[in-house]
N, C-alpha and C positions, 0 to 999 in steps of 0.2 A: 397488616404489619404496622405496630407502634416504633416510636420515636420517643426518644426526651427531648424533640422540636422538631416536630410536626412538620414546618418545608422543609427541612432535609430527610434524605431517603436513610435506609438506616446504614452503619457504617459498617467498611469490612474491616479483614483483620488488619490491612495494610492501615488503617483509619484508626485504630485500636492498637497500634504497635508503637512503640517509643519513637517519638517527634526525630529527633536529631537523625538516628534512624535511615528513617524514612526517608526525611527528605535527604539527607547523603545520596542513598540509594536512587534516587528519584531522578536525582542531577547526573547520576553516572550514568544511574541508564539511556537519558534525555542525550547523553553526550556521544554514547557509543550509537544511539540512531542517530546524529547529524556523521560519524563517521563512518557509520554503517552505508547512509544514503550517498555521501557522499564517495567512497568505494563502489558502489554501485554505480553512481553516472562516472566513474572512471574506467568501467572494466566493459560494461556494455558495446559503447562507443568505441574503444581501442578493440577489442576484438573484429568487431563490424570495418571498422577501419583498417587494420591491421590485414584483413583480408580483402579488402578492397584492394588495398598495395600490392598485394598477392597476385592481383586480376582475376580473382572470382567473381563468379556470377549476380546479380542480386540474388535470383534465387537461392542458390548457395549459401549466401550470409542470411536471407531469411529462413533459410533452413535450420543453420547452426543457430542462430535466435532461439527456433523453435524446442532444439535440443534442451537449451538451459530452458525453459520451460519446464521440458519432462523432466528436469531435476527438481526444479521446486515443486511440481506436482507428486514427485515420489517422496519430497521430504516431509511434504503435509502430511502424507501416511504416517511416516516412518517416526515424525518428533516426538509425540505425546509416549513413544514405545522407547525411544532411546533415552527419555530423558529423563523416566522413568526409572530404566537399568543401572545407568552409568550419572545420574544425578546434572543439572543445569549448570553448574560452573564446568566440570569438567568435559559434559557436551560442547558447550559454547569454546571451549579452549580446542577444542580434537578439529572444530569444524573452522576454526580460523587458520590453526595449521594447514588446514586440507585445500584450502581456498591457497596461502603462500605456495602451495607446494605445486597446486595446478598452473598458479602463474606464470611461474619459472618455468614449468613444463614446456608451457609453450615457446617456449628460448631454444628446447631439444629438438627439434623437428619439423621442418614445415609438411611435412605430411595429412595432408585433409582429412583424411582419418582418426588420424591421432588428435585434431586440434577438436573434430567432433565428441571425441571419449572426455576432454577436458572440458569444453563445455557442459559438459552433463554433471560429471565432476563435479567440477567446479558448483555448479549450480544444487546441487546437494549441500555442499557446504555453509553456502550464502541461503538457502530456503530456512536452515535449523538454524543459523543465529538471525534471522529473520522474525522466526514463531518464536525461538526463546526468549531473547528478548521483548519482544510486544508484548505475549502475554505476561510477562515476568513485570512487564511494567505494568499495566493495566491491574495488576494482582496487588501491588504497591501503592497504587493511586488512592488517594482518600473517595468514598463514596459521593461526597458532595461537593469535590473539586475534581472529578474523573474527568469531566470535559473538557476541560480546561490543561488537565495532563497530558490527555491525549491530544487536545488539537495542537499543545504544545512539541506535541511530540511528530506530529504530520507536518508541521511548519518547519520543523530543524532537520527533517529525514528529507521534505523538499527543496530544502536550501542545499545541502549536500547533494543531493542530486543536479541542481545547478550548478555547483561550483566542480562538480567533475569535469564536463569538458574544457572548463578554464585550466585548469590542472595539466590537464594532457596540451595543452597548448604550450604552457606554460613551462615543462619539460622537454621541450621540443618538438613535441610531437612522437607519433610513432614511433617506434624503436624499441631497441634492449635494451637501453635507460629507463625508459619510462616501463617498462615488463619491473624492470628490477625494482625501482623505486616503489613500485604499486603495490608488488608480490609482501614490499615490508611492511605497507599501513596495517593490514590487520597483529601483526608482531604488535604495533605501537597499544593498541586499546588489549590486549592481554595481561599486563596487572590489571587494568581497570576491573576485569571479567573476575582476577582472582582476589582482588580486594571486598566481594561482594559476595564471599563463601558463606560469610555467616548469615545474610540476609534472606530470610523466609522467599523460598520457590512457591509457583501457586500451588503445587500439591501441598508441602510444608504448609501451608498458611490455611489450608482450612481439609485437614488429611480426610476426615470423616463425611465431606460431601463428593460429588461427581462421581458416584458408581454407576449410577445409569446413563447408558450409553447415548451421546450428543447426535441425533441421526440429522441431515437436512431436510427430511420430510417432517421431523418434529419438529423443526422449525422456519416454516417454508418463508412466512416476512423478512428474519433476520437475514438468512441466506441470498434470498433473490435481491435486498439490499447490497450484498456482496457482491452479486453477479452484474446487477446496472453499474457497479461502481469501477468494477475492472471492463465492462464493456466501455463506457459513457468516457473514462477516463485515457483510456490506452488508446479507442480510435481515433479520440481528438487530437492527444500529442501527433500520433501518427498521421492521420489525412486532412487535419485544419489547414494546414498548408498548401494541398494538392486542393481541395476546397476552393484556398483563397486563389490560388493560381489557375482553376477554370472557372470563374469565374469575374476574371479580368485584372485583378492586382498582379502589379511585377512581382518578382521573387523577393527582392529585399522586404515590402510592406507584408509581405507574406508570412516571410520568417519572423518580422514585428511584431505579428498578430499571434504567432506562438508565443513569442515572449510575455505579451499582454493575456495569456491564457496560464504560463506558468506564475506573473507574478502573482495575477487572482488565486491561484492554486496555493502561493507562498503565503499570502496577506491575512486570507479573508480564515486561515485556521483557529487561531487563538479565537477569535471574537465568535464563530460558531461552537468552539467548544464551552466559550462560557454561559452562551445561551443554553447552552444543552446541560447544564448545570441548573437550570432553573426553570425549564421545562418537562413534562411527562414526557419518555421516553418517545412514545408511537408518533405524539404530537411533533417531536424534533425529525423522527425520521419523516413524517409529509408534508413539515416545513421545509428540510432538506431537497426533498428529491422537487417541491413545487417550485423553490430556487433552481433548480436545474433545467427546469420544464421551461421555464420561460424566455431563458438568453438562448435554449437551444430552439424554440418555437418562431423566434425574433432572426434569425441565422440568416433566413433566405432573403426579408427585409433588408438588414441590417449591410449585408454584402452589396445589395444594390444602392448602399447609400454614400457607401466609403467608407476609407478609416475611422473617419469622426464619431460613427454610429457603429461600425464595429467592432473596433478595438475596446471598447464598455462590454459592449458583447461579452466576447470572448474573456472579459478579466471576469464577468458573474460567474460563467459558465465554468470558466477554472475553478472559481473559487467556490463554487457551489458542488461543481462536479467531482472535483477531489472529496470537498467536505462529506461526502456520502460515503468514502471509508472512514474517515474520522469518526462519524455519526456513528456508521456501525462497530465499530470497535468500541466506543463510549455505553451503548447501548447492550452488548454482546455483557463489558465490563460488569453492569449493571444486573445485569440475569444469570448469570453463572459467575462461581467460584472453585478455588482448589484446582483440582487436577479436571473439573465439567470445563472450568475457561480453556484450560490450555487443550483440551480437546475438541472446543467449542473453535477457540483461533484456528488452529489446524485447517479444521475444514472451512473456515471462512478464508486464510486463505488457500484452500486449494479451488475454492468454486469463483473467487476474485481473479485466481490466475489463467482456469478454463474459460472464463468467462471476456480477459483480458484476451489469449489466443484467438478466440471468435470473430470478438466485435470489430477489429479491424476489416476481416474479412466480410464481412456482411455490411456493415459500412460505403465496405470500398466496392462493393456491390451495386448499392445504393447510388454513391456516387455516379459510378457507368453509365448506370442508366439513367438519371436525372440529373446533371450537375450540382443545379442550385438547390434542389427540393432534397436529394435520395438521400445526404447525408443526415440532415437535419430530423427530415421523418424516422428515419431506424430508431434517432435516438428519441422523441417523443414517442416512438410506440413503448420502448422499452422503459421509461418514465412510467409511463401513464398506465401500464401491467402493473407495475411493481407497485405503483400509488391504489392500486386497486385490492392487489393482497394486503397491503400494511393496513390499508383504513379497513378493510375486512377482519383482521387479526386484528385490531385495535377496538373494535366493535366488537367481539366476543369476549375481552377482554374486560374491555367495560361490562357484560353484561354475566361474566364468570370467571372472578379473581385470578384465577388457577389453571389457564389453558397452558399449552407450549408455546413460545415465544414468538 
């Protein structure tokens, strides 16, 4: 594959499409994932909470978790088919309504049953402006600033998720204020979605490629990238803490050392995507995940050393550990186009999201039975598999242009 400048890769159509354009397009979309993220860490936590106040069980609310799960698991099927049908602006408009509409639902009824059909719901909703948007961005991205697009785009979708539970504090907490106030944010970013009618979807933008079908056995590196990224990333948030807590830290240095794990998660985006701007693809993703391997390697040390030695920890490990979706979105961007990407997002994430379901569980597994070691090992074995297909599928690649990714 030639160039008219040889370090950059060649460009797509978003790259080849009128400047002004673009970048419009780029900033809206950038903008509707910091609203998007940040809706997300609003609705999460208030539901989980909201039935806490209820006096359900944990189980219970880990269950109803699990629910919205199998909504973004059925949306990953269902998006590349509906978006299809019914076209990307007017998807993305159907599935914000459906998100206000389950909000307020939940104001109807305290019925457990009912609040489980809304989480599903709801989670349908949020999965298809999820895939719509990414791939719809990634499809926009110029070829030889993609990583840099997209790490911009995991930094601003991770700050939103920060700034949700400030939100819900900030509104008072719990309540039918805060249901109400919440159920309107996706209203607020709907011109945004229909100002952006004219701007090329990734079918649109290259109609003539993606006929053959995106399978994850045809692309076993990419995916299993997926899979460490939603295990690596979701057990952290989840058992870093119960971690720090058996292993001798009070609860406040505890919760600290989440923070010191989200900010590495917020920081360290932009600056991996623009390495990955200027490295080969396979090369960024075993730079990625060898980042990861190492603050997660250092964990059992690190915890016996204190704060001072942990809290570095855990900002690499965020910032590395998140970076392995970024990577892979960058990467995915990179090898597919048209309607192959948004079919390609799809299933990355639905195997990010099965993957995310898992890893807790098997983690906290881990944990039980070794406090300071079980965590730590799950997630280097799960590194150090995945480091072993990419550099395999990066080695056939070197030695045969033209394999699956």
């Amino acid at each position: 594959m030639t160039t008219a400048k040889p370090p950059l890769p060649r460009p797509t159509a978003a790259a080849s499409s009128p400047v002004p354009v673009s970048r419009r397009a780029l900033i809206l979309v950038l903008l509707l994932s910091g609203l998007g993220g940040m809706f997300v860490g609003i609705v999460f936590p208030l539901v989980a909470l909201a039935l806490e106040l209820k006096g359900e069980s944990g189980a219970v609310i880990g269950l109803n978790s699990t629910f919205g799960s199998l909504g973004i698991l059925t949306m990953g099927v269902l998006t590349p088919r509906l978006l299809a049908r019914f076209g990307t602006v007017p998807a993305l408009i159907g599935a914000s309504l459906l998100t206000t509409l389950t909000l307020l639902g939940y104001l109807l009824s305290d019925a457990l049953p009912w609040w489980f059909v809304l989480r599903y719901v709801q989670a349908l909703g949020m999965g298809l402006i999820w895939v719509g948007t990414e791939s719809w961005l990634n499809s926009l991205a110029p070829d030889h600033r993609r990583g840099t697009v997209m790490g911009a785009y995991s930094m601003i979708f991770s700050g939103g998720l920060t700034l949700g539970p400030v939100i819900i504090a900030g509104l008072g907490g719990v309540g039918p204020q805060t249901f109400l106030v919440v159920a309107a944010l996706p209203l607020l970013w709907l011109p945004m979605i229909w100002s952006l009618r004219r701007v090329p979807t990734p079918a649109e933008a290259h109609p003539a490629e993606g006929a053959a079908p995106i399978t994850i056995k045809g692309a076993p590196g990419l995916f299993l990238f997926a899979a460490a990224a939603g295990m690596i990333e979701v057990a952290c948030i989840t058992l870093m803490p119960v971690f720090s807590l058996r292993n001798g830290l009070p609860e406040d240095l505890a919760l600290v050392g989440l923070t010191a794990f989200s900010a590495g998660a917020l920081v360290m985006q932009l600056p991996l995507g623009r390495i990955a701007d200027r490295l080969a693809p396979d090369v960024m993703m075993l730079l990625t995940l060898a980042g990861t391997l190492v603050p997660a390697a250092l964990l059992p040390w690190a915890v016996g050393q204190g704060t001072g030695a942990l809290f570095p920890v855990l900002f690499l490990l965020g910032g590395f550990g998140f970076g392995l979706y970024t990577i892979g979105l960058t990467v995915m961007g990179k090898r597919y186009q048209g309607s192959a990407l948004l079919a390609a997002n799809a299933r990355f994430m639905i195997v990010y999201e099965a993957a995310a379901v898992a890893g807790p569980a098997i983690g906290g597994l881990g944990l039980d039975h070794a406090p300071r070691f079980g965590l730590p090992a799950f997630l280097v074995v799960v590194i150090v598999l995945v480091m072993a297909v990419v550099a395999g599928r990066g080695l056939t690649r070197w030695r045969n242009p033209d394999p699956s990714p």
